[in-house]
KOLGU-4560 file (N, C-alpha, C; in nm, 3 decimals, padded with zeros to 5 digits):
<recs>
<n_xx: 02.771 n_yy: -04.442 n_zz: 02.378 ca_xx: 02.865 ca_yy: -04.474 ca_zz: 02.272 c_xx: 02.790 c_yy: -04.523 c_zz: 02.147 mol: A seq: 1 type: UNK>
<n_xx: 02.699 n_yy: -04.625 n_zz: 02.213 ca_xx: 02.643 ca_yy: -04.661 ca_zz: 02.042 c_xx: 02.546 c_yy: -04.537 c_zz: 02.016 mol: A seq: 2 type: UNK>
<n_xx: 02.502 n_yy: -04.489 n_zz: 02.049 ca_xx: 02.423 ca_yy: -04.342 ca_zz: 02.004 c_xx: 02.502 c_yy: -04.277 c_zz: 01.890 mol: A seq: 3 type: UNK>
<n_xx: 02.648 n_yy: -04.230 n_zz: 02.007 ca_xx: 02.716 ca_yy: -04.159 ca_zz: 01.916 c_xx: 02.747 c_yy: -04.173 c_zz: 01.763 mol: A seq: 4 type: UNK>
<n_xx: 02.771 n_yy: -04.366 n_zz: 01.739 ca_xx: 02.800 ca_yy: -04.423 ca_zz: 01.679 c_xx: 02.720 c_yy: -04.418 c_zz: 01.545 mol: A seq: 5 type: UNK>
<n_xx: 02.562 n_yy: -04.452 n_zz: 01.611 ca_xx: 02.439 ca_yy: -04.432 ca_zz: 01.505 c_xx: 02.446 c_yy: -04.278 c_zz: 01.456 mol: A seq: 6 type: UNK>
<n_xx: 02.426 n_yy: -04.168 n_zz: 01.549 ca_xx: 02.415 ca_yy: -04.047 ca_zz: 01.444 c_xx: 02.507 c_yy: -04.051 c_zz: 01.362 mol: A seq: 7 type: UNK>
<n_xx: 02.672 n_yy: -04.045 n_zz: 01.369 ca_xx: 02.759 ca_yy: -04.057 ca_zz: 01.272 c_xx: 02.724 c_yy: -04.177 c_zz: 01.126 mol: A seq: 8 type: UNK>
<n_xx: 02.714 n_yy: -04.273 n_zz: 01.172 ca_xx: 02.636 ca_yy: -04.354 ca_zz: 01.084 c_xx: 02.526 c_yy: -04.323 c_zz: 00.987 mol: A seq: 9 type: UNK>
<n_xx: 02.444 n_yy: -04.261 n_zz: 01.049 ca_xx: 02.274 ca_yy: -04.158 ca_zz: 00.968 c_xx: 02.348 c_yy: -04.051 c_zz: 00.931 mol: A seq: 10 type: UNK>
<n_xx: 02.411 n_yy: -03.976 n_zz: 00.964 ca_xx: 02.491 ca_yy: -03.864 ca_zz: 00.882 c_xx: 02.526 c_yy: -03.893 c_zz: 00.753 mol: A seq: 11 type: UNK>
<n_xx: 02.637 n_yy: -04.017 n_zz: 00.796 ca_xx: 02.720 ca_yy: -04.038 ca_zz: 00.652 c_xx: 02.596 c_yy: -04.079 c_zz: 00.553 mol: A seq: 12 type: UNK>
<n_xx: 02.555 n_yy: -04.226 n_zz: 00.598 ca_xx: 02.436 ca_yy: -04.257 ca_zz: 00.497 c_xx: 02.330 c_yy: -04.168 c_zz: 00.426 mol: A seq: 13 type: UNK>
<n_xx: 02.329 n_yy: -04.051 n_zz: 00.517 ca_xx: 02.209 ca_yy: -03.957 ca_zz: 00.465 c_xx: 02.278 c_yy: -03.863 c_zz: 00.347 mol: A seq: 14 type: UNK>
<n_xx: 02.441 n_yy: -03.792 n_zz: 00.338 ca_xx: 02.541 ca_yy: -03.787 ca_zz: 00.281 c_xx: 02.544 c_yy: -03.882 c_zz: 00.154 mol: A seq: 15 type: UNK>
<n_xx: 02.555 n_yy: -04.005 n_zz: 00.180 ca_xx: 02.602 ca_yy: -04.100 ca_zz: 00.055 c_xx: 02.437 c_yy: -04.099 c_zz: -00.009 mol: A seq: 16 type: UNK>
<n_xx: 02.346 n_yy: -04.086 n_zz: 00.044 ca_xx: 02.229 ca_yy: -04.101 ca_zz: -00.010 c_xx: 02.198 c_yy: -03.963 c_zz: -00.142 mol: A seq: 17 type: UNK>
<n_xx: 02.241 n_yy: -03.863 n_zz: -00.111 ca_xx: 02.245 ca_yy: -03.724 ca_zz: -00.130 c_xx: 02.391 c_yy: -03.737 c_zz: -00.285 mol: A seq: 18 type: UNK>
<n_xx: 02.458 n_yy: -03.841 n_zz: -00.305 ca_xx: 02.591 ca_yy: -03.826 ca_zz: -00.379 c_xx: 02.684 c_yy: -03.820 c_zz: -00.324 mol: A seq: 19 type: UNK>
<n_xx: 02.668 n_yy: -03.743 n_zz: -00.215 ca_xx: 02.791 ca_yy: -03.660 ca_zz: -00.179 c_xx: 02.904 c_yy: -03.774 c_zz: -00.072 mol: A seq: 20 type: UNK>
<n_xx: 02.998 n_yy: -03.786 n_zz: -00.091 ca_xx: 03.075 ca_yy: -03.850 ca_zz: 00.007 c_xx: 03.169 c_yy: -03.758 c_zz: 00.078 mol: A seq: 21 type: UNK>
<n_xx: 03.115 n_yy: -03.713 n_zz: 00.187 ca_xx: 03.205 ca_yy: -03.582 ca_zz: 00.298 c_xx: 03.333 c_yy: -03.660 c_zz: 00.310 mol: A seq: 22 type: UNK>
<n_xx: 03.416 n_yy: -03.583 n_zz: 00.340 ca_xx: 03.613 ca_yy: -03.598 ca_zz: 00.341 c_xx: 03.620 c_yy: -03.502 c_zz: 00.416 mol: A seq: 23 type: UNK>
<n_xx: 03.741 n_yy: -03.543 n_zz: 00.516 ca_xx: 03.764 ca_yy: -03.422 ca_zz: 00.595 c_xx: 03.863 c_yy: -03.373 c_zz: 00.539 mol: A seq: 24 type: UNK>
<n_xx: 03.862 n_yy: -03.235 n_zz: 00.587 ca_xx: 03.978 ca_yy: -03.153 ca_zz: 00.575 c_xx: 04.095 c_yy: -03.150 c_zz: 00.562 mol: A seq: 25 type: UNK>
<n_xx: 04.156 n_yy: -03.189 n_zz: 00.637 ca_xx: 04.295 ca_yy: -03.275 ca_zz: 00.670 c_xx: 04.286 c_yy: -03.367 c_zz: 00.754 mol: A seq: 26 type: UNK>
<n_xx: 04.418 n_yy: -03.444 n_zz: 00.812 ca_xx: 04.439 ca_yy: -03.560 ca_zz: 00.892 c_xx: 04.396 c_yy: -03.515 c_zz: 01.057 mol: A seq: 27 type: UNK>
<n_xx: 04.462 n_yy: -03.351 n_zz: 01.079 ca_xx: 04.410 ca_yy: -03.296 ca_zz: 01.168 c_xx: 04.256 c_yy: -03.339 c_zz: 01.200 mol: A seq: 28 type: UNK>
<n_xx: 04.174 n_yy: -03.283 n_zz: 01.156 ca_xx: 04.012 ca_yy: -03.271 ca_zz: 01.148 c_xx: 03.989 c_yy: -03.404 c_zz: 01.189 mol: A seq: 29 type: UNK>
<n_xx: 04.049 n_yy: -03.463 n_zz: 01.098 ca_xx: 04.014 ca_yy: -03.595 ca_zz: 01.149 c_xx: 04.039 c_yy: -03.684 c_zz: 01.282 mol: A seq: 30 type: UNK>
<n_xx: 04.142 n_yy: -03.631 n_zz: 01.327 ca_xx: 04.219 ca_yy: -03.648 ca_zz: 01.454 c_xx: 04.140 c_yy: -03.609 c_zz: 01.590 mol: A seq: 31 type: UNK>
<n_xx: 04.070 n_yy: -03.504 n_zz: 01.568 ca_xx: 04.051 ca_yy: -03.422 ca_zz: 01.644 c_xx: 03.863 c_yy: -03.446 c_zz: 01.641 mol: A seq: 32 type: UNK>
<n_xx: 03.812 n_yy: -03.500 n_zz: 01.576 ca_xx: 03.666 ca_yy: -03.571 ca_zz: 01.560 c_xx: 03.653 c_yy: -03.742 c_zz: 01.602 mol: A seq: 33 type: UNK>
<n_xx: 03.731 n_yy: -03.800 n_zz: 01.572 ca_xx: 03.750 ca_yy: -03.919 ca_zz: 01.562 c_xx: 03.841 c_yy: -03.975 c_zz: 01.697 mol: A seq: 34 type: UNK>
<n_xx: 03.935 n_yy: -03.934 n_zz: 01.694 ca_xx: 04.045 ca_yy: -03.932 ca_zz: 01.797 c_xx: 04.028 c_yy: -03.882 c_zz: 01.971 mol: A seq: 35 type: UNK>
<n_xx: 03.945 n_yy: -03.756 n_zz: 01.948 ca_xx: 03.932 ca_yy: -03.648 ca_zz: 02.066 c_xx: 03.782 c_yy: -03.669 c_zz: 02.064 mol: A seq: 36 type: UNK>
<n_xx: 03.696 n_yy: -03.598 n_zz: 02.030 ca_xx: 03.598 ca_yy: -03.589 ca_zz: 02.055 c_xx: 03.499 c_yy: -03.761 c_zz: 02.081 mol: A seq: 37 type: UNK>
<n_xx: 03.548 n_yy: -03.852 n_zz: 01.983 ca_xx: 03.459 ca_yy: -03.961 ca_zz: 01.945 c_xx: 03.525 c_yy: -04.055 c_zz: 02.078 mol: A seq: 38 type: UNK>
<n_xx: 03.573 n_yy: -04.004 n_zz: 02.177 ca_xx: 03.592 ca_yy: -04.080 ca_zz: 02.254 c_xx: 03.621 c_yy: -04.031 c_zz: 02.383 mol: A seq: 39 type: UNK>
<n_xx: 03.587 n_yy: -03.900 n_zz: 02.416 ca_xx: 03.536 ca_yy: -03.801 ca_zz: 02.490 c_xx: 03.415 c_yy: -03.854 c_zz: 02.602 mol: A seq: 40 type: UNK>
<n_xx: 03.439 n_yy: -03.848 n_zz: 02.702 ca_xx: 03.368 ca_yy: -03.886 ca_zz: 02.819 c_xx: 03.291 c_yy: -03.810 c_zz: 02.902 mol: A seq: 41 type: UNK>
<n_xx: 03.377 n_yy: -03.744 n_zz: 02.929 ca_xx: 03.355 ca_yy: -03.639 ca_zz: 03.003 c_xx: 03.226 c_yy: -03.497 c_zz: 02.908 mol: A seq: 42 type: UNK>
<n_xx: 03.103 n_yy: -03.482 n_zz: 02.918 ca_xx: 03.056 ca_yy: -03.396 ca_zz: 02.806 c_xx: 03.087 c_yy: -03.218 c_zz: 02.848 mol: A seq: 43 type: UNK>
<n_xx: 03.162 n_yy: -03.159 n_zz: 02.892 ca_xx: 03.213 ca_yy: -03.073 ca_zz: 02.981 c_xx: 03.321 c_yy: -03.052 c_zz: 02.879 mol: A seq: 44 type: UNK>
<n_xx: 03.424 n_yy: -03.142 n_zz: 02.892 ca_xx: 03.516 ca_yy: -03.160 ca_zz: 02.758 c_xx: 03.491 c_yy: -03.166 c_zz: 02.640 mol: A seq: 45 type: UNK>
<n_xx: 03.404 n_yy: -03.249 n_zz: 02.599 ca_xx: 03.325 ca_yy: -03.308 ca_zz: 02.504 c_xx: 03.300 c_yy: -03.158 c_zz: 02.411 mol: A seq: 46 type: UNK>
<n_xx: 03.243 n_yy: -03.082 n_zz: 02.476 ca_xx: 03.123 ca_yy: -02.965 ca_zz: 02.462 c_xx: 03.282 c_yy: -02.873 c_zz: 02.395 mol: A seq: 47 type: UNK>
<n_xx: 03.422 n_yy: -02.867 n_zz: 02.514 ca_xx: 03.512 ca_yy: -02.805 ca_zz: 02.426 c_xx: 03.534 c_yy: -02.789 c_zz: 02.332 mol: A seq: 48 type: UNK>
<n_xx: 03.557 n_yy: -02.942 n_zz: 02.261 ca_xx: 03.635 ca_yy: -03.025 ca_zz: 02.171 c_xx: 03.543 c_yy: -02.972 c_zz: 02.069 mol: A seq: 49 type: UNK>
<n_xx: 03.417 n_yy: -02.961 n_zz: 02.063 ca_xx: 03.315 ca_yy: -02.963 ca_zz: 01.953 c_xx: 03.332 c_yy: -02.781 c_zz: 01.921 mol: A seq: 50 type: UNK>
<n_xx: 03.353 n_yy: -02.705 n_zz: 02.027 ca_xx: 03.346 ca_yy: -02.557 ca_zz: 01.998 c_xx: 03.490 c_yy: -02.528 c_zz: 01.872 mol: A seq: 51 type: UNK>
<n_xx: 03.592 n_yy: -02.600 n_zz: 01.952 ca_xx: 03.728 ca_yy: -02.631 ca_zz: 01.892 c_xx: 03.703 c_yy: -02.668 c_zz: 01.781 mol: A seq: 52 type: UNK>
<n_xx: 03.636 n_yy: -02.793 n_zz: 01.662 ca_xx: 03.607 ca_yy: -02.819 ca_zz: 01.590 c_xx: 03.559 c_yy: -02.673 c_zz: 01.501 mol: A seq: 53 type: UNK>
<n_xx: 03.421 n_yy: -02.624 n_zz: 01.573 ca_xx: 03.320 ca_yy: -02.540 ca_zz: 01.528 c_xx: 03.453 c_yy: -02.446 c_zz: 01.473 mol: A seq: 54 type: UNK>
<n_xx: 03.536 n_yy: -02.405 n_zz: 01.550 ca_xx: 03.628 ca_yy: -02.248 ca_zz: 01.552 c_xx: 03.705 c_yy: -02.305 c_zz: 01.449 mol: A seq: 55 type: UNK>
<n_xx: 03.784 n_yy: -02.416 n_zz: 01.441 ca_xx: 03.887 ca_yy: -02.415 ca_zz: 01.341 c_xx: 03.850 c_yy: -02.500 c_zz: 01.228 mol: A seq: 56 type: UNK>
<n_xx: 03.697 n_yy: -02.578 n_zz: 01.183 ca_xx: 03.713 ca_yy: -02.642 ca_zz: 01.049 c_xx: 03.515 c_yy: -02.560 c_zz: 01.046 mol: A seq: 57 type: UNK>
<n_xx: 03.493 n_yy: -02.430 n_zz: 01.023 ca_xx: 03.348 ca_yy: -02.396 ca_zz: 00.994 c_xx: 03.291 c_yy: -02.482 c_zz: 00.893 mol: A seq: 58 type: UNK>
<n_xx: 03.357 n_yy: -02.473 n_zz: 00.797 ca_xx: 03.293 ca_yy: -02.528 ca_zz: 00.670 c_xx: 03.287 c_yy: -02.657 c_zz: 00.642 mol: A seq: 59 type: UNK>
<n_xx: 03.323 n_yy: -02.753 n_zz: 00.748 ca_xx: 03.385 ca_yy: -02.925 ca_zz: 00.725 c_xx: 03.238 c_yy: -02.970 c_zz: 00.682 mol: A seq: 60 type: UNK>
<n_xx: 03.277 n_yy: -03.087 n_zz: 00.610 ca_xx: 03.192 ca_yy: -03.135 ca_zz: 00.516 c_xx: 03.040 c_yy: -03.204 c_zz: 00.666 mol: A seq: 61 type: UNK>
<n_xx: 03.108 n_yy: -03.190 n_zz: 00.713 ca_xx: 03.068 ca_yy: -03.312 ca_zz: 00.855 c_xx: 02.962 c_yy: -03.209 c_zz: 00.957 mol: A seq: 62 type: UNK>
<n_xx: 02.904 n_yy: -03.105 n_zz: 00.885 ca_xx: 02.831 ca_yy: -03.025 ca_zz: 00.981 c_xx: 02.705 c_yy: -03.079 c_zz: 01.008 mol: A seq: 63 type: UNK>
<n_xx: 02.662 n_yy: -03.127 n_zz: 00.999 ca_xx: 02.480 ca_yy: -03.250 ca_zz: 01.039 c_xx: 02.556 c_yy: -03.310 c_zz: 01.148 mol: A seq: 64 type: UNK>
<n_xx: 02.663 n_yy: -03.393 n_zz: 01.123 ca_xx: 02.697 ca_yy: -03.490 ca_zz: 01.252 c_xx: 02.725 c_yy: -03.399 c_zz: 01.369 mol: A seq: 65 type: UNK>
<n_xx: 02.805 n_yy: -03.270 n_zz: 01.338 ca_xx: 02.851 ca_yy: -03.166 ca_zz: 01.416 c_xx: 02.763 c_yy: -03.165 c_zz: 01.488 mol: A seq: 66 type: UNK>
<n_xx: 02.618 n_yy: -03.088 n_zz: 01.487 ca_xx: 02.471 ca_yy: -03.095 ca_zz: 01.466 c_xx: 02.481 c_yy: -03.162 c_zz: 01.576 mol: A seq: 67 type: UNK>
<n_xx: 02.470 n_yy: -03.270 n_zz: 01.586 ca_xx: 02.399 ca_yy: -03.381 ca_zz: 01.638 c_xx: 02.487 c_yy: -03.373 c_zz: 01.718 mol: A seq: 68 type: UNK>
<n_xx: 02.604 n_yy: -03.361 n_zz: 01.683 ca_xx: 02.697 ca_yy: -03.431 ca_zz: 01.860 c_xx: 02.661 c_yy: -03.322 c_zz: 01.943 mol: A seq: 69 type: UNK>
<n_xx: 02.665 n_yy: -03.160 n_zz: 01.921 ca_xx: 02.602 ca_yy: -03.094 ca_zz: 02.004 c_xx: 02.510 c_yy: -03.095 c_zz: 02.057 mol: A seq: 70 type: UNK>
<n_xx: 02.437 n_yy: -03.159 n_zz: 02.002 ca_xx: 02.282 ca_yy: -03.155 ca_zz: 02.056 c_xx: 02.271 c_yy: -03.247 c_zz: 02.169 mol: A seq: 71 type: UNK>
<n_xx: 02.343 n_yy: -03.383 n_zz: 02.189 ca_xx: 02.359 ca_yy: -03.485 ca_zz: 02.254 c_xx: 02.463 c_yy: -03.414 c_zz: 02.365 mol: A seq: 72 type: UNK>
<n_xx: 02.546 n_yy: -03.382 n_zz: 02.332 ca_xx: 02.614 ca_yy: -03.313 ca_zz: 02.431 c_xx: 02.578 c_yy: -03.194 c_zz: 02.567 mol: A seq: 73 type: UNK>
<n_xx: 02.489 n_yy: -03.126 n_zz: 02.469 ca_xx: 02.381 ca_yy: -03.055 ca_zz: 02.550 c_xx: 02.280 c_yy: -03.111 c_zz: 02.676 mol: A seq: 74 type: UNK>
<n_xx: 02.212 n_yy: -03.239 n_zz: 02.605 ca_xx: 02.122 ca_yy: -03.280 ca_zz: 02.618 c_xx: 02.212 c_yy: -03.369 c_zz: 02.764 mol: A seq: 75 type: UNK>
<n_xx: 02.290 n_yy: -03.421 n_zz: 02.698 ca_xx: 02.431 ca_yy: -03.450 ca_zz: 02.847 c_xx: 02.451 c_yy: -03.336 c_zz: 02.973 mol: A seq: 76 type: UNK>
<n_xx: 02.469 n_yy: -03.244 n_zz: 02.927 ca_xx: 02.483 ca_yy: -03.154 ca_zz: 03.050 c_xx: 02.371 c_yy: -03.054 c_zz: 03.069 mol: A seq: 77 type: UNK>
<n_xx: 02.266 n_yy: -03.124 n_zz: 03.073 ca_xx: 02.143 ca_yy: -03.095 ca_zz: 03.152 c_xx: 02.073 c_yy: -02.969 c_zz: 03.051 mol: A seq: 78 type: UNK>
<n_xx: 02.120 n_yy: -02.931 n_zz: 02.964 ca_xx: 02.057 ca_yy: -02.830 ca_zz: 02.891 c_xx: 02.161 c_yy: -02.667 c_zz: 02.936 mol: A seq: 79 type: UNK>
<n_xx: 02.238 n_yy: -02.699 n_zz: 03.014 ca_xx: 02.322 ca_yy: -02.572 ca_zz: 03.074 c_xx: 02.373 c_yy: -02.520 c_zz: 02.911 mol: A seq: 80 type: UNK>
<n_xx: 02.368 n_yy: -02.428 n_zz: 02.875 ca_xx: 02.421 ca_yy: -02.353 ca_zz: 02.813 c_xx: 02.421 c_yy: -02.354 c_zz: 02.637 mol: A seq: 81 type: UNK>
<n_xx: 02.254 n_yy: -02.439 n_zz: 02.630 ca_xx: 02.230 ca_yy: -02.478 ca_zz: 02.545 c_xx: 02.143 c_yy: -02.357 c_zz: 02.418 mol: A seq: 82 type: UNK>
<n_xx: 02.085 n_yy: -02.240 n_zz: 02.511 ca_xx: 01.979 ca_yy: -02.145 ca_zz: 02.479 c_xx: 02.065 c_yy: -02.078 c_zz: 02.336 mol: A seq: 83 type: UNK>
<n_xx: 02.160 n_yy: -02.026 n_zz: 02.384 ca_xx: 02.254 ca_yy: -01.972 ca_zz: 02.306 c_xx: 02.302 c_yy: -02.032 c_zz: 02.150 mol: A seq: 84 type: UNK>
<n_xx: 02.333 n_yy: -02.166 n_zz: 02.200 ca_xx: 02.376 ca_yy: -02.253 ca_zz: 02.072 c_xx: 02.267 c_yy: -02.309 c_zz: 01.989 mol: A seq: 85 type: UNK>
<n_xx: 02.121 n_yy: -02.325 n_zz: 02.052 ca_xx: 02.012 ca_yy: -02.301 ca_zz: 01.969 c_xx: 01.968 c_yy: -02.187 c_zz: 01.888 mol: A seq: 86 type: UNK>
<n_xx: 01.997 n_yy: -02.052 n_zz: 01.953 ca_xx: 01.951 ca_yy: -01.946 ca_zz: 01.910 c_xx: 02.021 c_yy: -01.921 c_zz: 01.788 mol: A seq: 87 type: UNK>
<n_xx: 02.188 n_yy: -01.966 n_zz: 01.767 ca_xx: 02.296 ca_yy: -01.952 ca_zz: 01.680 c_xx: 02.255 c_yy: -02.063 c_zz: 01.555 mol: A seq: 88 type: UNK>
<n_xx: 02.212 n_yy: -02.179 n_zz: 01.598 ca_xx: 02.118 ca_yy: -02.256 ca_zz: 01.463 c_xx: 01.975 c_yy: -02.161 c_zz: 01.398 mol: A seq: 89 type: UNK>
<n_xx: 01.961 n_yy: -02.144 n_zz: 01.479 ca_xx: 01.827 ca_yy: -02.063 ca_zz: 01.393 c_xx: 01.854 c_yy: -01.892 c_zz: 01.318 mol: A seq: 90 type: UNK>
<n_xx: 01.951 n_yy: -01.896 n_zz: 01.409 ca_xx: 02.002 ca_yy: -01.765 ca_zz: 01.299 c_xx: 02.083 c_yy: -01.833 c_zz: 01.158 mol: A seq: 91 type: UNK>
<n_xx: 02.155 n_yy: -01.923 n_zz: 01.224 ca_xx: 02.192 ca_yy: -01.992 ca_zz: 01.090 c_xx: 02.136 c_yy: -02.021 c_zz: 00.979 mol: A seq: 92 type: UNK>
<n_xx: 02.063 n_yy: -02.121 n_zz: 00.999 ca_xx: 01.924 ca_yy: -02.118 ca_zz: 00.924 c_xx: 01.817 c_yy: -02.055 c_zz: 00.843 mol: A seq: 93 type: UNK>
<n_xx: 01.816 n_yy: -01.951 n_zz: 00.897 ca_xx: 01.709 ca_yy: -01.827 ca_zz: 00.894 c_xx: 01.786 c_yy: -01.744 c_zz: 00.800 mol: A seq: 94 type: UNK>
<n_xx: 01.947 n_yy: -01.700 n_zz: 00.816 ca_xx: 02.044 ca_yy: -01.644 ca_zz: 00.716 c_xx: 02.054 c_yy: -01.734 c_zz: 00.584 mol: A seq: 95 type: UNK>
<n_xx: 02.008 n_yy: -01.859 n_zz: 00.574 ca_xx: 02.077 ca_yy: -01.968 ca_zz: 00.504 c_xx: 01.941 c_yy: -01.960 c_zz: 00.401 mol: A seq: 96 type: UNK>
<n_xx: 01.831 n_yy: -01.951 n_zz: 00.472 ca_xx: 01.667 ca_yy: -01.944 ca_zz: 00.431 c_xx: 01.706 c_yy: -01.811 c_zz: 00.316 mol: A seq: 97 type: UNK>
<n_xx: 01.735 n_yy: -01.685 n_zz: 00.383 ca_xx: 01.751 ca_yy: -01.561 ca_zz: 00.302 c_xx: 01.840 c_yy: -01.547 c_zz: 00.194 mol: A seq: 98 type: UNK>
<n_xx: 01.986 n_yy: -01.642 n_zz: 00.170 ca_xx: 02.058 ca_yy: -01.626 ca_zz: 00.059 c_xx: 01.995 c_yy: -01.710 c_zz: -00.029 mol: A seq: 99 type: UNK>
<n_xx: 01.902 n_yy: -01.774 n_zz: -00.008 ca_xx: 01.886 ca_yy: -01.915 ca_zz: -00.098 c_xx: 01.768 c_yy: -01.806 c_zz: -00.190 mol: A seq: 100 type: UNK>
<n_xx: 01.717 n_yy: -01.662 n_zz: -00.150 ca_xx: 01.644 ca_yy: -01.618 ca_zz: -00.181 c_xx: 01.695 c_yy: -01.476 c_zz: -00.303 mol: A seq: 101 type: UNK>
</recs>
């Protein structure tokens, strides 16, 4: 819990450091990060909730923390099914590397 607590914390600060103050989307988004996920136990569920996020807010201001809760979540269920969702950051990335070009 306090883990969770700190990355969200280094997110925002790294955010407010940057100008930028992230807002979510709607009350939804928020519901559903804060509400569901931020208190999510089970990382099985957890791992849902975050795909759920991923599928219905892509663009939320909140993608570093996103980031991170996956990664912890992963790192929770032993690395099972993690290859994939790494491979999908580095394509990310790597696409993100090429428009900037």
């Amino acid at each position: 819990m306090f883990f969770r607590k700190t990355l969200l914390v280094i997110g925002l600060a790294a955010g407010l450091a940057l100008g930028q103050e992230p807002s979510w989307v709607d009350r939804q988004e928020y519901e559903l990060v804060v509400e569901q996920i931020g208190k999510a136990t089970d990382p099985a569920k957890k791992l849902e909730l975050l795909n759920q996020w991923k599928q219905k807010y892509p663009k939320t201001a909140f993608g570093m923390q996103r980031l991170g809760q996956f990664l912890v979540t992963y790192q929770q269920l032993g690395g099972r099914g993690s290859q994939e969702f790494y491979r999908s950051v580095l394509r990310g990335t790597v696409d993100h590397l090429h428009a900037d070009h």
